[in-house]
C-alpha positions as CSV (number, residue, x, y, z in Angstrom):
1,X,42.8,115.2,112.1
2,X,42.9,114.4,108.9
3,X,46.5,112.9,107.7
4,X,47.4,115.0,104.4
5,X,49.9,113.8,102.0
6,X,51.7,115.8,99.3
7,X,53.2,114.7,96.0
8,X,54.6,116.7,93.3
9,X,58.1,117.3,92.0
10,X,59.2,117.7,95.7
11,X,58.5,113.4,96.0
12,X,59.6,112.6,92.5
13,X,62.8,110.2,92.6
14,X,66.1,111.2,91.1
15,X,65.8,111.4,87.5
16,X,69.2,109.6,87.0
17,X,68.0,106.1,88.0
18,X,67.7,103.8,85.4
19,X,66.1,100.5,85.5
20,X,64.5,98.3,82.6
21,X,62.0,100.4,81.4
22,X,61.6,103.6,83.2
23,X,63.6,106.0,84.7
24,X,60.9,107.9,86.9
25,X,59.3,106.5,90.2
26,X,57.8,108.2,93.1
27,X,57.4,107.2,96.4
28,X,55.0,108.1,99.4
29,X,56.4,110.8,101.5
30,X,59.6,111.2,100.3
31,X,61.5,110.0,97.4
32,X,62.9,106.3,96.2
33,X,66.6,106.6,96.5
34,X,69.1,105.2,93.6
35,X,69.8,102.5,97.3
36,X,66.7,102.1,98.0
37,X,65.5,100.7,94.5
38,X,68.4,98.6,94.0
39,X,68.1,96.6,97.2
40,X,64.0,96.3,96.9
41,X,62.8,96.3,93.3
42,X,66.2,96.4,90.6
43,X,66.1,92.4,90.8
44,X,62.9,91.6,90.2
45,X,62.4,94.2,87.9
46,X,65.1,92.7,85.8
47,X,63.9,89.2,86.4
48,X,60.3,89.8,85.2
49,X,61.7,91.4,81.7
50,X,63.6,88.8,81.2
51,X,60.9,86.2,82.1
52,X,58.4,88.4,79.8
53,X,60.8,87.5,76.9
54,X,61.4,83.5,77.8
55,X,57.9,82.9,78.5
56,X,56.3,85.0,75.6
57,X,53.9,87.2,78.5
58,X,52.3,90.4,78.8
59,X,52.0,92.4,82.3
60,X,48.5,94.1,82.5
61,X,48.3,96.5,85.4
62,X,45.6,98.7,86.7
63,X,46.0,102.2,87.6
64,X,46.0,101.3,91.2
65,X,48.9,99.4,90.9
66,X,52.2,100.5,93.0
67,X,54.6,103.1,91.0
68,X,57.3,100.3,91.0
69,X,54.9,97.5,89.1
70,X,53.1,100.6,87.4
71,X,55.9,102.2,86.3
72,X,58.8,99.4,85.6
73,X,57.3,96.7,84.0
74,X,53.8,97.1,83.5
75,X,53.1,96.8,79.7
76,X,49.5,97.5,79.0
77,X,47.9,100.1,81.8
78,X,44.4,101.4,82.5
79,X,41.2,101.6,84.5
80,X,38.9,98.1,84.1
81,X,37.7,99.0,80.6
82,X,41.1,99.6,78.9
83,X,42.0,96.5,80.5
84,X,39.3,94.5,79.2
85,X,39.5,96.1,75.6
86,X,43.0,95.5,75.3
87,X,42.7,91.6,76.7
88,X,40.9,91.2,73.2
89,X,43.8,92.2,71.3
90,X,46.7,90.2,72.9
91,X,49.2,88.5,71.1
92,X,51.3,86.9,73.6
93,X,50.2,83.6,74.8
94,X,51.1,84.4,78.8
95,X,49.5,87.3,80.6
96,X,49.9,88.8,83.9
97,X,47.0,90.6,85.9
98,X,48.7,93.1,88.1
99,X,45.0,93.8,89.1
100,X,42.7,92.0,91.2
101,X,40.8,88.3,90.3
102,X,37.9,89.8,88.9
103,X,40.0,91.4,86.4
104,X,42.0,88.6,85.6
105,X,38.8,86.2,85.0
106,X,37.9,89.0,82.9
107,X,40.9,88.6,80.8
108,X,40.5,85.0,80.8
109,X,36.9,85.5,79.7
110,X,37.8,87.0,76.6
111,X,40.9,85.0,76.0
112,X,40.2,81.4,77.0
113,X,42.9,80.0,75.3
114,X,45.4,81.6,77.2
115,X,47.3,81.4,80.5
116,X,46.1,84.2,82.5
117,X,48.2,84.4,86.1
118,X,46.8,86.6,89.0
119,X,49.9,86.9,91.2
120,X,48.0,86.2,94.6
121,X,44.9,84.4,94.6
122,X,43.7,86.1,97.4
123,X,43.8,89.5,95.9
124,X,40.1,90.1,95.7
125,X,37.4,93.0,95.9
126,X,34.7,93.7,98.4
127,X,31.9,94.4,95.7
128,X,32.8,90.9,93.5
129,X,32.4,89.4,97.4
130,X,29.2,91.7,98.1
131,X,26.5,89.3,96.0
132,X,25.8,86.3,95.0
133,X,24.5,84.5,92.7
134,X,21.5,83.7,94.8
135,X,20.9,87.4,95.5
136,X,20.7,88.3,91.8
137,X,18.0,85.6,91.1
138,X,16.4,86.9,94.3
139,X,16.1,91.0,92.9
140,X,15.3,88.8,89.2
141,X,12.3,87.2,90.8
142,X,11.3,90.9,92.4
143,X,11.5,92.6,89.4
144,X,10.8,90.5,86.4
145,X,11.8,91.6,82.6
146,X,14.3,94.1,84.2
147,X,17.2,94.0,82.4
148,X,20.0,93.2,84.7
149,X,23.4,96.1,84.5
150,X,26.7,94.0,86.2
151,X,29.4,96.1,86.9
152,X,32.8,94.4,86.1
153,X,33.9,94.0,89.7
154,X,31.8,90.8,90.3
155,X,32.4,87.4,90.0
156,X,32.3,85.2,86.4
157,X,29.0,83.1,88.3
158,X,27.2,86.7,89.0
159,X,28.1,88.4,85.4
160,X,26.7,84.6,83.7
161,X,23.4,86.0,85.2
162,X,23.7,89.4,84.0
163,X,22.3,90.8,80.3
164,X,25.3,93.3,80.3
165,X,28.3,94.2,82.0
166,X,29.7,98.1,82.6
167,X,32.8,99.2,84.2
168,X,32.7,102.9,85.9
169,X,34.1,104.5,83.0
170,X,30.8,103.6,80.4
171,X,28.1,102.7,82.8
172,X,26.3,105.9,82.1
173,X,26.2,104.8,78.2
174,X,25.7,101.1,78.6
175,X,22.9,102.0,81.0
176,X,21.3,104.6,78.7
177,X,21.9,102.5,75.7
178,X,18.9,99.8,77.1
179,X,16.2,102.5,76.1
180,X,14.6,101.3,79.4
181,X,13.0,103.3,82.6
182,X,14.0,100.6,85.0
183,X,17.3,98.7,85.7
184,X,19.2,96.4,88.0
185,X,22.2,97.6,88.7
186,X,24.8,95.7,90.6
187,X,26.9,95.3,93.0
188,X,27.9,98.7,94.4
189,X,25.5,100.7,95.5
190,X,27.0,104.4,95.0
191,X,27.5,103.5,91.7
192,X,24.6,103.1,90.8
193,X,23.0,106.2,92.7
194,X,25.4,108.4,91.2
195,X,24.4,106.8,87.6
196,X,20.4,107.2,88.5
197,X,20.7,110.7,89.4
198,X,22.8,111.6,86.5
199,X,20.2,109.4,83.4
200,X,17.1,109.6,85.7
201,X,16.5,105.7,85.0
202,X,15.1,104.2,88.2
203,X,17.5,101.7,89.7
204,X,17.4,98.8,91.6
205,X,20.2,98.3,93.5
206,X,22.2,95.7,96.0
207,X,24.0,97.2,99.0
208,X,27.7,96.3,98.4
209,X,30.3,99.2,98.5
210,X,33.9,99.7,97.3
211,X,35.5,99.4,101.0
212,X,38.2,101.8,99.8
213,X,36.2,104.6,98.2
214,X,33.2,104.4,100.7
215,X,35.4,105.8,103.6
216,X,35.4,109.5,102.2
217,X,32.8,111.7,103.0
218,X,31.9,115.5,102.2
219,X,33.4,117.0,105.5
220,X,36.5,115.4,104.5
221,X,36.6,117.3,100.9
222,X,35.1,120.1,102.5
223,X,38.5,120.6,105.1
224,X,41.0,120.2,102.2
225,X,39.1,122.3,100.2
226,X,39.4,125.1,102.9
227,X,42.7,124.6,104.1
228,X,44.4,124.3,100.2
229,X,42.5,126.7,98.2
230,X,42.3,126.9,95.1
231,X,42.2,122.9,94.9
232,X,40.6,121.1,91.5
233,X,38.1,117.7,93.3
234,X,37.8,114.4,91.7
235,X,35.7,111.6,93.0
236,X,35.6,108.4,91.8
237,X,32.0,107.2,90.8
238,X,31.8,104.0,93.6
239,X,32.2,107.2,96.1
240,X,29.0,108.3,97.9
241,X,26.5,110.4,95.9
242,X,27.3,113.2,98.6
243,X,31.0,112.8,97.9
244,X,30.8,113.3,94.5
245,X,28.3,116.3,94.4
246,X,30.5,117.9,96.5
247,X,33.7,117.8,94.1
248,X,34.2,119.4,91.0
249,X,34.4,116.2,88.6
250,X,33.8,112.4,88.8
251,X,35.5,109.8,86.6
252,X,36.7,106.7,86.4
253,X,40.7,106.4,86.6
254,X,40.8,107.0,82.8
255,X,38.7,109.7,83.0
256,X,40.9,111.4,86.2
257,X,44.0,110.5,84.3
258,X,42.4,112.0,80.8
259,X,41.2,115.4,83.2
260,X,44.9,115.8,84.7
261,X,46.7,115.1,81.7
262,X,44.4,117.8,79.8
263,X,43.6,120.7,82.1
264,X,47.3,120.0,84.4
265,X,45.5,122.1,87.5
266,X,48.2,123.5,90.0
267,X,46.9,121.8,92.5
268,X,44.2,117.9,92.7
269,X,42.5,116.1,95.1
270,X,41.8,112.9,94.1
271,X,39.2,110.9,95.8
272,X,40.3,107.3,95.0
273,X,42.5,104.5,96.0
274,X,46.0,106.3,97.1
275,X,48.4,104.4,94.3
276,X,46.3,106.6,91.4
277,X,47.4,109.6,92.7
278,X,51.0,108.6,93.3
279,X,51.1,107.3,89.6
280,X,49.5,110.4,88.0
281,X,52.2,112.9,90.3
282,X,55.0,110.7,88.8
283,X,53.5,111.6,85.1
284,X,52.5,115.2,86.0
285,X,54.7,116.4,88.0
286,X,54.0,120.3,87.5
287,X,50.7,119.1,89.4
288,X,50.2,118.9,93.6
289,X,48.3,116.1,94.4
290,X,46.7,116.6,97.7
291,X,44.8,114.2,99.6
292,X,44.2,110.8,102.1
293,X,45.8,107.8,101.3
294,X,44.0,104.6,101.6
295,X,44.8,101.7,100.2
296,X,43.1,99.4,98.6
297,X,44.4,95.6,100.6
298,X,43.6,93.4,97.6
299,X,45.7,95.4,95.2
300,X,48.4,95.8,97.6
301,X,48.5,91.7,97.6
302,X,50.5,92.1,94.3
303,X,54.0,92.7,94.3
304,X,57.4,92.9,92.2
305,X,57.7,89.4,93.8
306,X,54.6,87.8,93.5
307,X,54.9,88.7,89.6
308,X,57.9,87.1,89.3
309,X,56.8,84.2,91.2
310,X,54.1,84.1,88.6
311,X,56.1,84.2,85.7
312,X,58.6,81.6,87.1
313,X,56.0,79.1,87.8
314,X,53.2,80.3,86.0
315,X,51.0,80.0,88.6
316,X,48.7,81.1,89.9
317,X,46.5,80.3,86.8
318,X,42.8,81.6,86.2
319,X,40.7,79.1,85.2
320,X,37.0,79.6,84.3
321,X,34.1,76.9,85.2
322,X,33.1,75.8,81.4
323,X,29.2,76.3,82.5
324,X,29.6,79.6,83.2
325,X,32.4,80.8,79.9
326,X,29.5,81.4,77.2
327,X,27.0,83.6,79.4
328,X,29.4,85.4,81.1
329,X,31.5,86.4,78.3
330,X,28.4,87.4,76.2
331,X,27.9,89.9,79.2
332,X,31.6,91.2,79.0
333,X,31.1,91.3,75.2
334,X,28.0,92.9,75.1
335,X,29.4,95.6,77.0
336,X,32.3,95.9,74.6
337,X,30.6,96.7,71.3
338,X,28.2,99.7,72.9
């Protein structure tokens, strides 16, 4: 059976807590209490302003990030895109990826001259681990002249063989914007389906798969569909082509968070990594979000604590082999100005 969890106003903490930057958390299956927050996350939370100050540093968090690192001391939020486009614009000479280690290498792409910390090292992705740089050569060789599409959860060596980078949010448009009938489009899989069904460009693919978003499947959306009618169905692109045909939209986190924030439904299912929804009932609280929760394990690696740690120490640090800087950001850049 499948386990359903419900968040709306019902899981929304007490509105009279008060920490450094945010007064509204929300917690799985019940609410935070005022206790609860100051014995887990108050001192850190505290710490990692103050360290933000001392060490002149920036916290960059994705949406999957938990509500207390989401919604305390992250600084600059977003799906991979945002994140990237922002990393271009930073002034402070410190930043913090609350994210995984494709992201920050991303960040440190862009902004080589700065100190870019990933709080756990081993906070990585199943896609970025799916290929390699051999296997891209490999499907080069096969299809010669094919312009290679690198979706931004890969590693710097496989995006320094790739002619441009996309993220889920603009791989329809970066794809389309090649004028081409044919493209190699890698890592995941699903994505790239879901993008060949919707531009009719003929894709070659590699068969690596988001671990998190490859678990749901249409029965699934088809039982919470007829046990909480009327409910509004968002899929996130690395999902199935099956899963997403059978919901009602499919975005990328900016684009859920853009939907939700736009149309408020009564009542979302959000097929995506389980922190999204948490965050987005926190912000919309009017809204039901209904759904699974799984987890992605690499994000989870990053805690109050481990950004602290970070800051304190600053270390972890990202560091980018200098053979591979100049292609790879040219693929991350390229991406940028379309």
């Amino acid at each position: 059976m499948t386990r359903v969890i419900l968040f709306g106003t019902d899981s929304m903490l007490r509105d009279d807590m008060t920490n450094p930057s945010t007064d509204r958390f929300l917690a799985m299956d019940g609410a935070i209490s005022r206790e609860k927050w100051e014995e887990d996350f108050a001192d850190d939370a505290a710490a990692i302003q103050r360290l933000k100050k001392e060490r002149n540093a920036v916290i960059l968090a994705h949406n999957y990030q938990t509500p207390e690192i989401f919604l305390s001391v992250a600084d600059i939020k977003g799906d991979s895109l945002a994140l990237a486009r922002e990393a271009q614009t930073l002034k402070e000479q410190v930043v913090v990826m609350a994210g995984v280690h494709f992201m920050a290498e991303t960040v440190k792409l862009l902004n080589p001259e700065k100190t870019v910390l990933i709080p756990d090292l081993k906070a990585g992705c199943s896609l970025a681990e799916g290929i390699t740089v051999e296997n891209v050569r490999a499907l080069k060789e096969a299809h010669p002249g094919v312009p290679v599409v690198t979706y931004v959860n890969s590693t710097v060596a496989v995006k320094a063989e790739t002619d441009i980078c996309c993220t889920s949010g603009n791989a329809r448009k970066i794809v389309q914007s090649l004028g081409v009938p044919e493209v190699i489009m890698i890592p995941d899989e699903n994505l790239a389906r879901n993008i060949e069904k919707e531009t009719g460009i003929k894709m070659y693919t590699w068969p690596a798969y988001c671990e998190v978003h490859r678990e749901f499947t249409p029965a699934e959306i088809e039982d919470y569909r007829r046990k909480f009618a009327p409910v509004t169905v968002i899929a996130h692109p690395e999902c199935s082509p099956e899963v997403v045909a059978a919901s009602d939209m499919s975005g990328s986190t900016a684009e859920m968070l853009r939907y939700v924030a736009e149309k408020q439904p009564e009542r979302v299912l959000l097929i995506t990594e389980c922190s999204m929804t948490r965050n987005l009932a926190a912000l919309y609280p009017k809204t039901h979000f209904i759904g699974p929760c799984n987890f992605c394990p690499h994000m989870k690696r990053i805690t109050l604590k481990k950004i602290r740690h970070a800051l304190e120490t600053l270390s972890p640090e990202v560091t980018i082999d200098p053979a591979l800087q100049a292609p790879a950001r040219r693929a991350v850049e390229r991406m940028l100005q379309v």
